[in-house]
C-alpha positions in Angstrom: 100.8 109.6 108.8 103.6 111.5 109.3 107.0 110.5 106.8 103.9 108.5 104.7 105.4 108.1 100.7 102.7 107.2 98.3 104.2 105.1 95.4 103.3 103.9 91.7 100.3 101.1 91.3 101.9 97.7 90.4 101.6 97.2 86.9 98.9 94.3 85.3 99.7 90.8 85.0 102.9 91.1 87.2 104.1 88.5 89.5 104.9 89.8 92.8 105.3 88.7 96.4 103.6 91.1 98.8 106.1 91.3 101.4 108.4 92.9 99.2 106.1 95.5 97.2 107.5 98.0 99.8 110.4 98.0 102.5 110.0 99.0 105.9 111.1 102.9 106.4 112.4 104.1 109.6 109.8 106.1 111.6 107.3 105.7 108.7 104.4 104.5 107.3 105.1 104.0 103.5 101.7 103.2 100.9 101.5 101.5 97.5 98.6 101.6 95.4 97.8 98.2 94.0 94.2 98.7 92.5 92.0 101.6 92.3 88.8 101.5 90.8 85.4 102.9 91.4 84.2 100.0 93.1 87.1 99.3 95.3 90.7 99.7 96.4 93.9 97.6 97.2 96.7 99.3 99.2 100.1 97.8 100.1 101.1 99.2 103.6 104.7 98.8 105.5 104.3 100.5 109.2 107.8 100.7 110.9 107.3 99.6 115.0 105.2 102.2 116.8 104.0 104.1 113.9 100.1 103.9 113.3 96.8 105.4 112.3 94.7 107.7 114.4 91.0 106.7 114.8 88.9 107.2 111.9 85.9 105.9 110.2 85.4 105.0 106.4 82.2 104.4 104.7 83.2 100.9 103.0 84.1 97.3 104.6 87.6 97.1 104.8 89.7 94.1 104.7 93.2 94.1 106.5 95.4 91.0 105.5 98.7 90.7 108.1 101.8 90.3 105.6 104.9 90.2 107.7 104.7 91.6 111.7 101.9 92.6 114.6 100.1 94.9 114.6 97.3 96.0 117.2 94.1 97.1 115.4 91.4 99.2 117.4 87.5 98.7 116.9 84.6 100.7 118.0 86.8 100.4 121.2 87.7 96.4 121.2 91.4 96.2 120.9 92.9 93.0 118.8 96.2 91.9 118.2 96.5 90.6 114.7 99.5 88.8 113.3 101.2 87.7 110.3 98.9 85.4 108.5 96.0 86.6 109.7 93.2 88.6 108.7 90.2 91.5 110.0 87.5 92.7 108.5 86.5 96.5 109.9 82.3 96.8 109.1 81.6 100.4 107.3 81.3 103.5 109.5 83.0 101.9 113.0 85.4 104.3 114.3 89.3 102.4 114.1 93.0 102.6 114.7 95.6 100.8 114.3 99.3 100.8 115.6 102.3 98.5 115.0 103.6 96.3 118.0 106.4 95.2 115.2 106.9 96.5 112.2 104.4 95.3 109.9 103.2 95.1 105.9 99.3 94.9 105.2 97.0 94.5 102.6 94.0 97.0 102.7 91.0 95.9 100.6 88.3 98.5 100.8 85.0 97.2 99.0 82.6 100.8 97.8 79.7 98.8 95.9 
């Protein structure tokens, strides 16, 4: 993730619309941590156009929730298009990638127990 910036959790109890918990970065993928636990994480993601992910594998479900954008999301080989508004669920231990068509903002709920 080359030019990637990790920022501050949001803070509890906070009203906040999730398009604008990051802004887009040119030639980057910027992060923000939402919630990290033990059992499970939320992470904010902006992906400026034709920045991405390599494949990897995790060993939890993961939930990707389409903010703003397009993205094209690979699994155990099967490419999919996803859009803004809509959502994929990744099962534990299939190899992924993802890449953005347009610039895009996700949600990334990982579940561990």
């Amino acid at each position: 993730m080359a030019g990637s910036k990790e920022q501050k959790s949001v803070a509890v109890a906070q009203v906040t619309k999730l398009v604008d918990l990051a802004d887009y970065q040119e030639h980057s993928v910027v992060s923000r941590t939402i919630i990290d636990r033990k059992t499970g994480t939320v992470t904010f993601f902006a992906f400026d156009e034709g920045q991405g992910l390599s494949e990897h594998t995790a060993p939890y479900d993961a939930l990707i929730y389409l903010v703003d954008g397009e993205a094209e999301i690979v699994v155990s080989g099967r490419a999919t298009r996803v859009e803004e508004g809509e959502v994929i669920v990744i099962p534990a231990t299939k190899p992924h990638s993802l890449r953005a068509v347009k610039r895009f903002k996700m949600i990334l709920t990982m579940i561990r127990s």
